[in-house]
N, C-alpha and C positions, 0 to 999 in steps of 0.2 A: 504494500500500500504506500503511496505518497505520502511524503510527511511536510506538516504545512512549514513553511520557514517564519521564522522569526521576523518579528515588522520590523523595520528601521527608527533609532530614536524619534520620537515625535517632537521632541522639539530642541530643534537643531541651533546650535549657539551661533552669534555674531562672530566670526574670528578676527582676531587682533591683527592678522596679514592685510591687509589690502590687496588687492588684483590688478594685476595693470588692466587697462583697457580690450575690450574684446578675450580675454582669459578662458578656457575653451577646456571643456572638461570632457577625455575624449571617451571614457566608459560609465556606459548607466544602461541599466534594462527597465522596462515596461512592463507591464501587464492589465490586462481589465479592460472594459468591465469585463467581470470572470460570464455573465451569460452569455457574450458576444465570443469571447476567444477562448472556449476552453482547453487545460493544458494537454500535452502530447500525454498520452495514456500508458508510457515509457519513463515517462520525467521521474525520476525518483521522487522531486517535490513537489509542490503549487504554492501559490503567493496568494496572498492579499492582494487588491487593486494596489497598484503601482500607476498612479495617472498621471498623463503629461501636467495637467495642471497644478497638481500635487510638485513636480517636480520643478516648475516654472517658477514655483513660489522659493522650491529650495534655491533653487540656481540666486534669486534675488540676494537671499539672504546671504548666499555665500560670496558674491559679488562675480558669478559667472557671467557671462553674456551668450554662449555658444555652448554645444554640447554635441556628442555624438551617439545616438542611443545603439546599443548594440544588442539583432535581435536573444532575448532571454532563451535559456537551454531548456526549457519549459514548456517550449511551443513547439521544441525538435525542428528536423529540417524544412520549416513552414515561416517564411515570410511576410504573409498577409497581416497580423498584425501592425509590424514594422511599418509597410506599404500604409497604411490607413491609417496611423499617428501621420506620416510625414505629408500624405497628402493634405493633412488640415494645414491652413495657413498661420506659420508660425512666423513670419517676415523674415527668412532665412535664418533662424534659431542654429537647427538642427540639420545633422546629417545621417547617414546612418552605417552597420555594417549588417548584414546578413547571413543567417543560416540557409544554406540550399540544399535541394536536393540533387542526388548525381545525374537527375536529367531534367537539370533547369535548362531552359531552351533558350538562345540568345535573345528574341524577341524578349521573354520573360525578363532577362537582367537589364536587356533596353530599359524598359518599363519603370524596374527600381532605380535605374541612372538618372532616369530623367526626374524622381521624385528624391530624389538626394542621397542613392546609398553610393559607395566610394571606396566599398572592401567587402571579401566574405569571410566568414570565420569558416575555420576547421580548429580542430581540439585532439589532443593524444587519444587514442582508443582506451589507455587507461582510466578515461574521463567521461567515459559511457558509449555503449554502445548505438545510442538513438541518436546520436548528436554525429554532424557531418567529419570526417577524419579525413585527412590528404589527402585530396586528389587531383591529378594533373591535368586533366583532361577538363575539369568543372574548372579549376585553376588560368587554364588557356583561356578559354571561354570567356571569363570576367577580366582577364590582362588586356582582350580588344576593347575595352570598353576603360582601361587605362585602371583597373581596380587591385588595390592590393590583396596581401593574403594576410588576417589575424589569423593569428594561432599562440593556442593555448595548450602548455608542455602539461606535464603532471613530473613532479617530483625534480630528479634529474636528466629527464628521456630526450630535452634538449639536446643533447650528446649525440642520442640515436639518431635526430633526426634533421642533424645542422644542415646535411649535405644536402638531401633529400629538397629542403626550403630554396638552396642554395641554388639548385638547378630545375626552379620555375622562372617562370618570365615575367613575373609579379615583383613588384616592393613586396615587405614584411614587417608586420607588425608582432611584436612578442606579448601579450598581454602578462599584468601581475608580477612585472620583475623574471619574467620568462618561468615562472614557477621554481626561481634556484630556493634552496630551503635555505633560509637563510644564520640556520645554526650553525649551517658549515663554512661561514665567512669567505673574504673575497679571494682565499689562494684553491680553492674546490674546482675540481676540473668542470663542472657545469659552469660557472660564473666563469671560467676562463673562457668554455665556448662561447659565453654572450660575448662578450668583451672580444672575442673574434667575427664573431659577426657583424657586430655594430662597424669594424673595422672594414668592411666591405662596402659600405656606403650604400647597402640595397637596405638596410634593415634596423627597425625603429624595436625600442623597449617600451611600454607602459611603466613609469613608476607609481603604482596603483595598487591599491588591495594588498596594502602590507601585511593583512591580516590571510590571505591566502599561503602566503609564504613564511610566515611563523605563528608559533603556537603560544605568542607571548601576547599579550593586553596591550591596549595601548601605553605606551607610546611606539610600543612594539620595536626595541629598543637594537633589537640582532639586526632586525630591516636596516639602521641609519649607515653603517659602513659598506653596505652595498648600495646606497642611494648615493653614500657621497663618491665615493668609488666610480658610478655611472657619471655621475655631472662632473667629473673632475675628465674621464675618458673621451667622452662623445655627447656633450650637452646641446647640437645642433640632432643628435639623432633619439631624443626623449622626449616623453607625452605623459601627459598625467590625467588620470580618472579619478572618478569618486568611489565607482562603483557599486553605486546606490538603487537598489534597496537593499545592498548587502545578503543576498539568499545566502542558504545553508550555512547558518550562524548561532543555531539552533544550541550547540556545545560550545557558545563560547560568550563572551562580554561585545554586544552590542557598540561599536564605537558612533561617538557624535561626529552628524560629518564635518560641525565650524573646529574639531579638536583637528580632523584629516586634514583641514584645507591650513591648519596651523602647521600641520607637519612638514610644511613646505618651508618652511621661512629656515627649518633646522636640516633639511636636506639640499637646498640651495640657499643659500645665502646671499648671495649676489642677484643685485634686486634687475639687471640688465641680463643675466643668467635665466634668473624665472620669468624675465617673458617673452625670450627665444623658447621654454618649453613649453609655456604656457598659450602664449599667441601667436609667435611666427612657424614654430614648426609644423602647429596642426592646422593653420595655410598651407602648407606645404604640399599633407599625407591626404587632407579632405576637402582642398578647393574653397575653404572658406575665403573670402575677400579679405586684402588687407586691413587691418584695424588701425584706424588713424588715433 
């Protein structure tokens, strides 16, 4: 049986950071209303409504401006969701990334390019079997249409699967700190392969969901030497999420997202640093307009 996940703090603090303008927060999932889109019958969880409006109001408070909603593992290789948040008119808010199936038809990805998605995820097969895993072939397919590839490792299997990423015709996004565990600090031959990759100039880390990659509470503290470690290597090839509404959190301490968007000021410091990661890069990976 699915187990419901955990709702996200309800009420989210002011953070002491400030954001520079246009500030872009490139991971968050959706969901709801639950009559309209219910979940894939595989999902091991389901959620509460997660609504764009709901999240419009976090975005305020946390002083985003942009956001990239990425479709939830919830919905499995199904789209449509995604598709019908973006077609509402948000004034160019949003963009998006997508779960597909292995015979999404070019028309089909036409369709989502022209409503703002910009990437599709695949996920390590460690990370379920209902959810999209590598594929080259669905990979080409979205690279005419200029879209990267998310992907999400599980554990260390970055290792396995450097090459494999390395010989698509896609950019790459790693989400979650590429899932290196972060106990094993930045001399671990996973964090070396990120740190190889990133050097290739095809390929972006999410610094995001520090709570996927340790087993510690906020301030999650194992995370900071691999965050600073990242912005000190390749701070033109880094992106940052919220990650919001935080699913399958169920076993752990709920963090606030104004304490995440703090966590930034201690992982970059350098206030012309956070908004190359924050604003110009994710121009870069999703077509947003420059931010004056």
């Amino acid at each position: 049986m699915p187990v419901l996940t955990q709702p996200p703090d309800p009420s989210p603090k002011t953070p002491r950071l400030e954001l520079p303008p246009g500030a872009c927060d490139t991971h968050l999932h959706l969901f709801g209303p639950a009559d309209r889109y219910p979940f894939d019958p595989k999902s091991p969880y389901i959620s509460k409504d997660a609504l764009p409006e709901t999240y419009v109001a976090l975005q305020t408070r946390l002083g985003l401006s942009r956001a990239v909603i990425v479709s939830g593992g919830g919905y499995g290789p199904n789209a449509r969701h995604l598709a019908d948040v973006l077609a509402r008119d948000w004034g160019g808010r949003f963009r998006g990334v997508a779960l597909l199936p292995e015979d999404a038809t070019p028309d089909q990805i036409r369709e989502l390019d022209r409503l703002g998605v910009r990437g599709l995820r695949f996920v390590s097969a460690a990370r379920g079997a209902h959810l999209p895993h590598l594929n080259a072939d669905v990979a080409r397919r979205a690279a005419e249409f200029g879209w990267h590839v998310q992907f999400y490792p599980a554990g260390t299997d970055l290792i396995e699967h450097a090459d494999a990423l390395l010989a698509l015709p896609n950019a790459i996004v790693l989400d979650h700190f590429a899932s290196v565990p972060a106990a094993g600090g930045t001399a671990q031959p996973a964090f070396q392969t990120l740190l190889r990759l990133l050097d290739t100039g095809r390929v972006w880390v999410k610094i995001s969901g520090p709570m996927r990659c340790s087993r510690l509470d906020y301030p999650y503290a194992d995370v900071t030497p691999l965050a600073q470690a990242l912005v000190r290597a390749a701070p033109e090839r880094l992106l940052w999420g919220s990650d919001w509404p935080h699913v399958n959190m169920n076993d752990r301490q709920m963090p606030n997202d104004g304490d995440l968007v703090d966590l930034i000021a201690d992982w970059v410091p350098d206030e012309g640093v956070r908004r190359k990661i924050l604003v110009d890069n994710p121009c870069a990976v999703y077509g947003f307009p420059a931010a004056t």
